[in-house]
N, C-alpha and C positions, 0 to 999 in steps of 0.2 A: 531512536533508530531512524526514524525518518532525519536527521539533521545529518546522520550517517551519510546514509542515501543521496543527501545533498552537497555536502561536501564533495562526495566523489565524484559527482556530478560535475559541480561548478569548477571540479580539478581542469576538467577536460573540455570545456566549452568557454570560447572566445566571449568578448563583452557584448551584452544585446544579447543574450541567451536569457529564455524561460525555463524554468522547470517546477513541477511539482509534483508531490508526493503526496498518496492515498495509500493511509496502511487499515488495514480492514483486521478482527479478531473477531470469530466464530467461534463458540460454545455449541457443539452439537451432543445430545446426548439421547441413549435410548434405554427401554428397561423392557422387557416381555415378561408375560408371565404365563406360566401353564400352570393348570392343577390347583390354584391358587397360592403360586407360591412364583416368588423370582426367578424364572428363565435363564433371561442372558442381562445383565446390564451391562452398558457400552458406554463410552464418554469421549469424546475427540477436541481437541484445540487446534485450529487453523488458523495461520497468521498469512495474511498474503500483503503484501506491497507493490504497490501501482506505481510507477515512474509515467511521465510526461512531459516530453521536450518540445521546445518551440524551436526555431534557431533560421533565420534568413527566412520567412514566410513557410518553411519547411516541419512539419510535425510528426511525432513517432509516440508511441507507443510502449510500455512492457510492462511485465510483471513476473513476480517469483514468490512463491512458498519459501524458498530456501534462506532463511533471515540469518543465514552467519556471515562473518566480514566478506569470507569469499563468495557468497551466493548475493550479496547487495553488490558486492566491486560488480560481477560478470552481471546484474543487472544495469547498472549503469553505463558500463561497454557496450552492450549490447545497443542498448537504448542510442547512448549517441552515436555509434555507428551507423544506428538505419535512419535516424535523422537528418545526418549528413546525404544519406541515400533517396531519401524521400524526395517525390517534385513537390515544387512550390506550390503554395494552395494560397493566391492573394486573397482571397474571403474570407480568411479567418482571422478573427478580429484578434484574436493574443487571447494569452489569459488574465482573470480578474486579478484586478490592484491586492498586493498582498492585505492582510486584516491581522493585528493580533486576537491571538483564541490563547485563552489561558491555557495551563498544560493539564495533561489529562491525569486525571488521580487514579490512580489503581483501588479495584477493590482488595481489602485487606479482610473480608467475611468469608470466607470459602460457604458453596451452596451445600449444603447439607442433602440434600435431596437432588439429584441430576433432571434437569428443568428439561421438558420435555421437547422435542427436536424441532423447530420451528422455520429451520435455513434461513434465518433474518439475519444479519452480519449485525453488527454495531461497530459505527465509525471510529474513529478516533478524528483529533482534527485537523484539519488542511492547513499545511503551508505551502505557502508561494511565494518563491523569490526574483529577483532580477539579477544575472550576472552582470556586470561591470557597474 
């Protein structure tokens, strides 16, 4: 998903362009009980996606819940548009030299038991490219 993200990106941005993607996956779950017995259990998965553009000393920002081809295109839009829009910030140093991170392995266990609600995300990992 994130190479996604970047391709569409890198469609739309001249050579000397940054970008990078931060995808985040939340496991929230809850369980009550009354009477001593199970209430309500609840379980939720939140996927969010971070874009960040560098581009002529200029930087923007976005993000979206909406992980399907069309809710990553109109995050990428978005994104290089207000970048183009943004003033120049000469103090900012760019972003870090890209790194290989191996790719991230899915778990294949399902939790048996819904692990109680903690609003801690767990990463996934960062890429960072250079257009041109």
């Amino acid at each position: 998903m994130n190479g996604d993200v970047l391709s569409m990106v890198l469609d739309q941005l001249p050579a000397g362009s940054e970008a990078e993607v931060v995808m985040t996956r939340e496991e929230l779950a809850l369980t009550r009980f009354a009477n001593s017995h199970i209430h309500q259990n609840v379980a939720d998965i939140a996927v969010t996606v971070r874009l960040r553009l560098h581009l002529d000393g200029r930087t923007a920002t976005g993000s979206t819940t909406l992980v399907g081809p069309d809710g990553l295109r109109q995050l990428a839009e978005r994104t290089v548009a207000a970048v183009r829009l943004s003033p120049p910030d000469p103090g900012w140093p760019g972003l870090a030299p890209p790194r290989s991170c191996p790719a991230p392995v899915p778990s294949t266990t399902p939790s048996p038991v819904p692990r109680p609600m903690t609003g801690r995300p767990s990463s996934r990992p960062l890429w960072t490219v250079r257009a041109g």
